[in-house]
C-alpha positions in Angstrom: -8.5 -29.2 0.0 -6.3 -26.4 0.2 -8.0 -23.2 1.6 -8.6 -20.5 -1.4 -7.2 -17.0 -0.7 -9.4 -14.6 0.1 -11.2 -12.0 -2.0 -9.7 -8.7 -1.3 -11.8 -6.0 -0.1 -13.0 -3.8 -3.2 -12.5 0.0 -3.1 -12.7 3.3 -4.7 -10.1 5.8 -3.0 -9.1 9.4 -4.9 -5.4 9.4 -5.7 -2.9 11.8 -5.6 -2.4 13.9 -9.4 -6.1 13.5 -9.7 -8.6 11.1 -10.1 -9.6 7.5 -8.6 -8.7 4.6 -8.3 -10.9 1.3 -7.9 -9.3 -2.2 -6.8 -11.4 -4.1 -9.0 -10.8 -2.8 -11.8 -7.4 -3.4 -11.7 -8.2 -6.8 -12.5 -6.3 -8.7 -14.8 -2.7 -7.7 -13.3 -1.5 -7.7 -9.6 -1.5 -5.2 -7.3 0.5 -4.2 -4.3 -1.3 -2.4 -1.7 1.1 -1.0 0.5 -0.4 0.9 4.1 1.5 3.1 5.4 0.9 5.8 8.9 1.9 9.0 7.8 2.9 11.2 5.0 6.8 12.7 5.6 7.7 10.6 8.1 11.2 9.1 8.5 10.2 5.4 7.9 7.4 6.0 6.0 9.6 7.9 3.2 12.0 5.6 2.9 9.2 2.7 2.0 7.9 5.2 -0.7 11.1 5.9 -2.0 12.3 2.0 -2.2 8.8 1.6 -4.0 9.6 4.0 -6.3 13.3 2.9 -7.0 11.4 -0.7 -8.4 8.5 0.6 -10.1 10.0 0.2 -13.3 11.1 -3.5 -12.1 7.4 -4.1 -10.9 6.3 -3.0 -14.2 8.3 -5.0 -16.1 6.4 -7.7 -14.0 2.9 -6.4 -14.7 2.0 -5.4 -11.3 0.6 -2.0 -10.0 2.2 -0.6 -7.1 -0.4 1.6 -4.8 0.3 3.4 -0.9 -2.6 3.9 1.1 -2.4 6.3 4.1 -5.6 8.5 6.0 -3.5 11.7 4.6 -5.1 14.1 2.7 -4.3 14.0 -1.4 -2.7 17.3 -0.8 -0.3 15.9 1.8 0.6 13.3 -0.8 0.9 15.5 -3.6 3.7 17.7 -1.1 5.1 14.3 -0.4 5.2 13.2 -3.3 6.7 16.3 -5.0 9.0 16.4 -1.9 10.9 12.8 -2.7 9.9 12.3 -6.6 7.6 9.6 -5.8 6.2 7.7 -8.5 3.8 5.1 -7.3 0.3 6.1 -7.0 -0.6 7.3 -3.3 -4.5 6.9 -2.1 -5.7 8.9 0.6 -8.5 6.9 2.7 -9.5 10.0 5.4 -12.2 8.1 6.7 -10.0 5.2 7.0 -13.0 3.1 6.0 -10.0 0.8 3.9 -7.8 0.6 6.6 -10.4 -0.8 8.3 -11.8 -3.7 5.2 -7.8 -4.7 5.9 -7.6 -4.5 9.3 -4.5 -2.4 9.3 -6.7 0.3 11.8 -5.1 -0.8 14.9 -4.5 0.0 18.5 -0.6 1.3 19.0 1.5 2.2 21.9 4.2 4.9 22.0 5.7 6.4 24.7 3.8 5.4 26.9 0.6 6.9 25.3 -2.1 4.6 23.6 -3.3 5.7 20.2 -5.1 4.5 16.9 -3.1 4.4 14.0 -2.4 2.2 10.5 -0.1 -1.0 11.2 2.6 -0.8 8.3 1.0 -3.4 6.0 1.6 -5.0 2.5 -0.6 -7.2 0.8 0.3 -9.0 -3.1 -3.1 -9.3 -4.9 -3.0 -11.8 -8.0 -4.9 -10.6 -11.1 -8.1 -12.5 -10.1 -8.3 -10.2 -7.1 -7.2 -12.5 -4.6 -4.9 -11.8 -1.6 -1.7 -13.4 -2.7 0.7 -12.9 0.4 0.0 -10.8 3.1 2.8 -8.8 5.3 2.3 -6.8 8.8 3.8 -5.1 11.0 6.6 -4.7 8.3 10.2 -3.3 8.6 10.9 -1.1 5.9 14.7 -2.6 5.0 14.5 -4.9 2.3 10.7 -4.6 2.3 9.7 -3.6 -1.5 12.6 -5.8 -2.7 10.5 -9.1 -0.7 7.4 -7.4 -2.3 9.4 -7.6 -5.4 10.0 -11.2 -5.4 7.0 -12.4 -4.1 5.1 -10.9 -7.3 6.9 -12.2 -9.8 6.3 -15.4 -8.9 2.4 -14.7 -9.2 
């Protein structure tokens, strides 16, 4: 018997432009979740912005686009303003989230040890299930992958 995918962790988070945002009760459509460390930073903008070049493609295939980060919603408002973002951004300060999808990790940079998010994606189907999971991602090609992978849900 195949093993079943797993539930993903549910969550309310504030989003940027105002609001909330709760995982399950997006059922019914997928959802990309994408984690990402910081606001305004070089790799982390061009994830957002490739995002937000497909968002009309991932509409068209019914799924919800979402980046999580511990920034504050006013960060993500600036950023978003900044690069004419138009996926939602969630800010999870007490990186409580991060933590459900163990993307809270230990990192290394020179030379100095520090905790930070793991760049993570995760594809969840419409019955809330973790589809496809991605870590320690490289931003190239990334959303495109993402892209594919949930149209095939």
């Amino acid at each position: 018997m195949p093993d079943t995918p797993a539930t993903a962790p549910d969550f309310t988070l504030p989003a940027s432009g105002g609001g909330e945002v709760t995982l399950s009760a997006l059922r019914g459509a997928p959802v990309v979740l994408f984690f990402y460390p910081r606001d305004d930073t070089s790799g982390c903008t061009k994830e957002a912005v490739a995002f937000t070049g497909l968002k009309d493609a991932f509409e068209a295939a019914g799924v919800k686009v979402f980046g999580i980060s511990k920034d504050s919603l006013a960060s993500h408002d600036k950023f978003a303003a900044k690069h004419d973002l138009d996926v939602g951004l969630l800010s999870d300060e007490g990186s409580d989230v991060c933590e459900r999808f163990d993307v809270w990790k230990e990192k290394k940079m020179y030379g100095k040890t520090f905790w930070g998010i793991e760049r993570s994606t995760f594809l969840i189907d419409a019955e809330g299930r973790i589809a496809r999971e991605w870590r320690k991602v490289k931003v190239p090609g990334h959303a495109e992958e993402v892209l594919e992978a949930a149209k095939t849900l």
